[in-house]
C-alpha positions in Angstrom: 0.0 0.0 0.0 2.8 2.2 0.9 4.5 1.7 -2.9 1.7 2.2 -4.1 0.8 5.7 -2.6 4.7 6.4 -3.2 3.9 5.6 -6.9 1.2 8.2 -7.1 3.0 10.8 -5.8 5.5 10.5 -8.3 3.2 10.4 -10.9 1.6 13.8 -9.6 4.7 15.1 -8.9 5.9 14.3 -12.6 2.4 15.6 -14.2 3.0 18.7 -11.9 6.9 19.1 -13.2 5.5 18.7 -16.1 2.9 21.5 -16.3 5.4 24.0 -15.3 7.7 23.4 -18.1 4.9 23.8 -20.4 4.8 26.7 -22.3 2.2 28.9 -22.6 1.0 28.0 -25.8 1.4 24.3 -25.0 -0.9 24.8 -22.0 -4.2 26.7 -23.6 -3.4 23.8 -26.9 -3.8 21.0 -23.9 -7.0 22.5 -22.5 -8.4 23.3 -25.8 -8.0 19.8 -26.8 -9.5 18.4 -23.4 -13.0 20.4 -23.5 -13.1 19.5 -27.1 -12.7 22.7 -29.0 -9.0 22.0 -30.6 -7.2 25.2 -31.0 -4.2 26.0 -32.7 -1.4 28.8 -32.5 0.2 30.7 -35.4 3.6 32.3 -34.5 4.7 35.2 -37.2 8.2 35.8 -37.0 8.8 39.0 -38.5 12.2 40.5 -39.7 11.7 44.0 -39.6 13.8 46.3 -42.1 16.7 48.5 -40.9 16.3 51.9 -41.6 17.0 55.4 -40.6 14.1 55.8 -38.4 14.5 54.5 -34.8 11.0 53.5 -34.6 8.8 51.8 -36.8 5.1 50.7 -36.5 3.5 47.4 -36.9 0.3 45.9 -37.7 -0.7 42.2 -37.9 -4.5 41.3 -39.3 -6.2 38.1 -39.9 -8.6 37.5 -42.8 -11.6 35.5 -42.1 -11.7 32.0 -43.3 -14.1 29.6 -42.9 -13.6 28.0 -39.5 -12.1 31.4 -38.4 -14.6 34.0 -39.2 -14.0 37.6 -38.6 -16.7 40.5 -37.1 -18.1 41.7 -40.5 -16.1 39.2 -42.7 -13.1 42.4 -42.3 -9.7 42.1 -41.5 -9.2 41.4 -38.0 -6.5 43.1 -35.8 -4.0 40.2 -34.4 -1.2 42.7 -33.4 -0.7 46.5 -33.3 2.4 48.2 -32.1 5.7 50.7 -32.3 9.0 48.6 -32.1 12.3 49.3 -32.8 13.7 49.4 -36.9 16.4 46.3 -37.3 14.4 43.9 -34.8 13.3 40.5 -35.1 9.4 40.8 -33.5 7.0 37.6 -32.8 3.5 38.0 -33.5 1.0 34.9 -32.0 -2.4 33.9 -32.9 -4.6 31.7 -31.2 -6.9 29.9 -34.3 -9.7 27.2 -34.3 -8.1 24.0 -35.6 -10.3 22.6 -37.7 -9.5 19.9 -40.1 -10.8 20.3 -44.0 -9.1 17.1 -45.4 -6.1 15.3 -45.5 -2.4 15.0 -47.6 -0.4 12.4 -48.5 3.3 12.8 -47.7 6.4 10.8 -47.9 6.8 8.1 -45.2 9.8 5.7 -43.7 8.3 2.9 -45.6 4.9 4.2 -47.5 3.3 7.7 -47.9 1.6 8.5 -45.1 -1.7 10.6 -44.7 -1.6 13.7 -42.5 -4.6 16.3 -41.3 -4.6 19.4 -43.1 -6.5 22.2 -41.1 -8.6 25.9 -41.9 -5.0 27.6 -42.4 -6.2 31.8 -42.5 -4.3 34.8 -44.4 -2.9 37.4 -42.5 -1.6 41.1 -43.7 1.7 42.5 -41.7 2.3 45.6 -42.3 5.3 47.8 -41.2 5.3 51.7 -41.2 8.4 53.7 -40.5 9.2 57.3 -41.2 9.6 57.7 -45.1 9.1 53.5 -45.9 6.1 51.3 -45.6 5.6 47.3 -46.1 2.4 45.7 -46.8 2.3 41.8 -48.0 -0.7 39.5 -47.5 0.7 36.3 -45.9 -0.6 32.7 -46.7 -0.4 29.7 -43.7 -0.4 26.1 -44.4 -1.5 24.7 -41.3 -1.1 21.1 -40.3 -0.4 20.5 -37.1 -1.0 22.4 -33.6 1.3 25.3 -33.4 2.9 26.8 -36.9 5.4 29.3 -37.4 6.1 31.5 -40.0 9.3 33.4 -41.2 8.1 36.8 -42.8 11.4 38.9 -44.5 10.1 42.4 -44.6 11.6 45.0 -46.8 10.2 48.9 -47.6 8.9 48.9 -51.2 9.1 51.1 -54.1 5.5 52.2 -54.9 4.2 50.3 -57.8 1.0 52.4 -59.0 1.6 53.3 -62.1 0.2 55.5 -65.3 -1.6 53.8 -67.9 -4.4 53.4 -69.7 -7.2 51.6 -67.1 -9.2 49.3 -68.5 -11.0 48.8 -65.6 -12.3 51.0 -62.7 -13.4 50.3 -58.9 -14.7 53.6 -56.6 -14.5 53.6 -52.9 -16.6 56.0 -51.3 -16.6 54.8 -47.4 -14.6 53.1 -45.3 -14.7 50.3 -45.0 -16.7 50.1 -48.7 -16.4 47.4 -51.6 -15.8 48.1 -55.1 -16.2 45.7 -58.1 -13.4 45.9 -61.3 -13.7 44.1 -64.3 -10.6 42.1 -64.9 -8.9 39.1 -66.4 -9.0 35.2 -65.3 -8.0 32.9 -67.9 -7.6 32.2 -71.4 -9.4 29.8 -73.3 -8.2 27.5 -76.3 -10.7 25.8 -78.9 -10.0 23.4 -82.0 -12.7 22.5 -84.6 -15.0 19.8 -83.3 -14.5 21.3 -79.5 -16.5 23.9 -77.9 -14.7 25.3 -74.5 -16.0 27.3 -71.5 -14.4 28.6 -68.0 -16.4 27.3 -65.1 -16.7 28.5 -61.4 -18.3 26.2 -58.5 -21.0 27.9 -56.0 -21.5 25.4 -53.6 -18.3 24.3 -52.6 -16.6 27.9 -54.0 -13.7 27.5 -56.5 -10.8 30.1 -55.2 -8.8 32.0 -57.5 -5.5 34.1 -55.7 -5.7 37.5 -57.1 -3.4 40.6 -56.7 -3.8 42.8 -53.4 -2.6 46.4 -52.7 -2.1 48.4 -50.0 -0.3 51.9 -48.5 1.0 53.2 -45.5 2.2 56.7 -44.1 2.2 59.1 -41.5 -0.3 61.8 -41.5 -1.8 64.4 -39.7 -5.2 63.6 -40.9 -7.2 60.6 -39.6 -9.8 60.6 -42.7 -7.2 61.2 -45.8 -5.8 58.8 -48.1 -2.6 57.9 -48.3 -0.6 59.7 -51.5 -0.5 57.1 -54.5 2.9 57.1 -54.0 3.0 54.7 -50.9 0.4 52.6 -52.9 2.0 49.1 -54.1 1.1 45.6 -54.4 0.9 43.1 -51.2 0.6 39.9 -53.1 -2.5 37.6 -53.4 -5.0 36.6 -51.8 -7.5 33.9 -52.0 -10.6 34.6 -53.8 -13.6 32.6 -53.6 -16.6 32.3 -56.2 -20.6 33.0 -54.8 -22.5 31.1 -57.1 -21.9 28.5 -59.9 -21.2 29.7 -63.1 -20.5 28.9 -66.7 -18.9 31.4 -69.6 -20.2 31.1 -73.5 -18.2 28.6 -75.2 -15.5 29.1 -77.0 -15.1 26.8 -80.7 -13.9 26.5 -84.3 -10.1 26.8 -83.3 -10.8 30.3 -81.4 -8.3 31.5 -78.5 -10.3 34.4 -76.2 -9.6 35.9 -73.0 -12.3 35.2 -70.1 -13.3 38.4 -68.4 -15.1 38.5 -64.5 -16.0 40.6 -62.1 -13.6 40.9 -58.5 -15.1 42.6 -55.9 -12.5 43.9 -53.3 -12.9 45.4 -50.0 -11.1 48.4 -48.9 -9.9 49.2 -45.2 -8.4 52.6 -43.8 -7.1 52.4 -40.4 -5.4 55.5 -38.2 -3.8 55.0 -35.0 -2.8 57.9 -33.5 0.7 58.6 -31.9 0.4 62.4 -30.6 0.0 64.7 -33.3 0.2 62.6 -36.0 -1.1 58.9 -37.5 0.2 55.6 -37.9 -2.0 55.0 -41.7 -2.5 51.9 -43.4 -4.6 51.0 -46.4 -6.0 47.5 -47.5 -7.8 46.8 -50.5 -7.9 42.9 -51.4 -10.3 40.9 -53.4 -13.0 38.7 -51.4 -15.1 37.1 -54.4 -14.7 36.7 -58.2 -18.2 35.9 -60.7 -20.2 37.6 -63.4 -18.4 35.9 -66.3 -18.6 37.8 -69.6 -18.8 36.7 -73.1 -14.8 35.5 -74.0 -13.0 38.2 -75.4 -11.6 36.4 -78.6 -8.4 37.3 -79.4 -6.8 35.2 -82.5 -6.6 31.8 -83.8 -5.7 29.0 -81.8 -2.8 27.2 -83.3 -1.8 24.3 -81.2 1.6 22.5 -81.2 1.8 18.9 -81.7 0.7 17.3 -78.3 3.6 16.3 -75.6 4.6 13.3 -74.4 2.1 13.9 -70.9 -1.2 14.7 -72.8 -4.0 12.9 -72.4 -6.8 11.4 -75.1 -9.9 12.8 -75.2 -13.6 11.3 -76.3 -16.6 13.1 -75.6 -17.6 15.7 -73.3 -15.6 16.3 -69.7 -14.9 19.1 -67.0 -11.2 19.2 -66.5 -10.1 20.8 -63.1 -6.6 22.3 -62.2 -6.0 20.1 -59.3 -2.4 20.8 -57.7 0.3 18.5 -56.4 2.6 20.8 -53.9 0.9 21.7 -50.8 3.1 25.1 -51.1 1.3 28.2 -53.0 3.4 29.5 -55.8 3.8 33.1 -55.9 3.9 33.7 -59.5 1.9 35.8 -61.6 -0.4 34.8 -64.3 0.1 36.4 -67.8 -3.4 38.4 -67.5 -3.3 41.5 -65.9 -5.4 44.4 -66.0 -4.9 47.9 -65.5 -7.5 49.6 -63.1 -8.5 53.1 -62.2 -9.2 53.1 -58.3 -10.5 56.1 -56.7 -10.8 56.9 -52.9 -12.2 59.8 -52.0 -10.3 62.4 -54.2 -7.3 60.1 -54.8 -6.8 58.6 -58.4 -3.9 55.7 -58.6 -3.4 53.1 -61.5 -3.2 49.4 -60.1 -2.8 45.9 -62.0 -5.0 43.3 -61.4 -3.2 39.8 -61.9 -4.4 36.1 -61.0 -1.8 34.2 -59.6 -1.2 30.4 -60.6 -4.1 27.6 -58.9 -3.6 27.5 -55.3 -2.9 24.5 -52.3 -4.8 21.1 -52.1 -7.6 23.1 -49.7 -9.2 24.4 -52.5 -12.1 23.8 -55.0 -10.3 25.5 -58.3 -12.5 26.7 -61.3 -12.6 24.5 -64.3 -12.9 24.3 -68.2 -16.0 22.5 -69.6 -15.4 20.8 -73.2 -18.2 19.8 -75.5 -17.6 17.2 -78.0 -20.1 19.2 -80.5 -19.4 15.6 -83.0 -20.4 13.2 -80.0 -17.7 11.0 -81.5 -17.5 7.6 -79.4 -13.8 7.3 -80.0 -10.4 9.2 -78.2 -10.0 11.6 -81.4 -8.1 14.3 -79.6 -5.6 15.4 -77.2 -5.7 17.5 -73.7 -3.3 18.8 -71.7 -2.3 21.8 -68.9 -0.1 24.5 -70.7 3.6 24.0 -70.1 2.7 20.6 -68.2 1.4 22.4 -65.5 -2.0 22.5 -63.8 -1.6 25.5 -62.4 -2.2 27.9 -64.9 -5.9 27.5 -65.6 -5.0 27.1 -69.0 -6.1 23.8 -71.6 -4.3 23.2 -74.8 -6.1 20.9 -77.3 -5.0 18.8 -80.5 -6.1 16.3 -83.0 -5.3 12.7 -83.1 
């Protein structure tokens, strides 16, 4: 009886030992886990740029997703603060961990399936006394607590002068405006009609370009000059409703045009007599397909050595392999006029390539307008790569 009480103890003892090694984070994970309401913890670690200021400002929002909504689906504020120019700064946030499928990764003997959770976007931007950085940061979360390395560096401005194409007005804040822009190119041959599709109720997600200032000012309720205006990278876009362009046939290449609707956030903070300012205008949702803007003939190579045969009609997705989101540009950009207020800047508009295995992505639907019963023509993803949300065709 004795041992036995002696073993108890030192299995208290060892739980309490335990406990107070535990880091914070470790310890609300534990109880989240326990009362059934997993959580998970997000660490930004944020380089920020040397300069001649002593001081700079930062700010850390979250975007809402969908197991991590936000108060009136805005930007939410993680972090807010002054620190000092040259430092290293780490930014935590507590998240729901939900899981929204799984991955397959390399094992010790076969691959191995892992959870892959709601992984939010976040925006850190840095302010300092003639610099700003803005850049829209994506997460990949799989397990409990994640961190991220975020290299900051001041940016030249990026608004430009050109001809828009486009335009999107903001006249509150926060407000929405919708712009007309780009999303993908489609590719016909004789005996194929073509269309770009978009999913409503599980949303397909396009990553579109973001932009975003920052200053100091003396006025709460100005704008920031277009010269502190650049981009901040993409962000996921999702669609409302399921949707289907005109087709596209006879050997025709066009351009498919949609609507982005972007929301626009100002936000002040003030530091004695003057602001902290930060601007954020990203896109939320994409839709409202036009008729394809044809733009030549299609003339395809001879098919390579990876493209598949086709027979009959099919809806061919852009699936990706990497779990890791590519930061490249598309080859569609579009020049839009955005006015705030008073202010007029010229922005570009750009999809990025097809996003992580999270995501629904839009699709191209092919009519066999022969309803031939045999495999009389090739497919394939441009360049070999299924990111681009782009479909070559040829004949067998």
């Amino acid at each position: 009886m004795k041992n036995k009480k002696l073993v108890v103890t030192a299995i208290l003892l060892t739980l309490v030992v335990a406990v107070i090694f535990m880091s914070y984070e470790t310890i609300i994970l534990f109880k989240s886990w326990l009362e059934g309401e997993p959580r998970g913890i997000v660490m930004l670690n944020i380089d920020i740029p040397q300069t001649s200021s002593e001081t700079c400002f930062i700010a850390v929002h979250r975007f809402p997703s969908p197991y991590n909504p936000t108060e009136m689906a805005l930007s939410e504020v993680v972090y807010r603060g002054k620190v000092k120019c040259g430092s290293k700064v780490t930014v935590k946030d507590e998240i729901n961990l939900m899981q929204v499928g799984v991955r397959e990764v390399d094992g010790v003997i076969k691959p191995r399936l892992i959870p892959v959770y709601d992984s939010p976007e976040y925006a850190v931007v840095i302010i300092s006394e003639n610099d700003g950085f803005g850049k829209i940061i994506q997460t990949d979360i799989v397990k409990p607590i994640t961190e991220i390395d975020v290299k900051a560096e001041f940016a030249e401005a990026s608004a430009e002068q050109f001809a828009a194409e486009s335009y999107c007005t903001v006249h509150d804040n926060p407000d929405a405006c919708v712009a007309k822009a780009r999303l993908a190119y489609l590719n016909s041959i004789p005996g194929l009609k073509v269309a770009f599709g978009l999913e409503g109720r599980r949303s397909s997600v396009m990553y579109i370009e973001g932009w975003g200032s920052s200053c100091i000012s003396f006025d709460s309720n100005s704008t920031c000059p277009p010269s502190a205006w650049h981009s901040i990278g993409m962000k996921k876009t999702e669609s409302a409703v399921d949707e289907l362009s005109d087709y596209v046939s006879d050997g025709k290449r066009a351009v498919v045009w949609g609507y982005v609707e972007f929301r626009y956030e100002r936000h002040s903070i003030r530091d004695g007599e003057f602001y902290w300012k930060y601007e954020l205008l990203y896109p939320t949702t994409i839709g409202g397909l036009s008729t394809p803007q044809v733009i030549g003939e299609y003339r395809p190579s001879p098919p390579p050595h990876y493209a598949a045969f086709g027979n009959g009609d099919m809806e061919i997705g852009f699936m990706v392999f990497e779990s890791t989101l590519s930061d490249v540009k598309l080859n569609l950009s579009t020049s839009v006029r955005l006015k705030i207020g008073d202010t007029l800047l010229n922005i570009s508009v750009s999809p990025y390539r097809a996003g992580d295995d999270r995501e629904n992505t839009p699709y191209i639907k092919v009519v066999d307008v022969n309803n031939r019963s045999y495999e009389w023509y090739y497919w394939w993803y441009k360049d070999g790569d299924p990111t681009t949300y782009e479909v070559e065709f040829y004949w067998r």
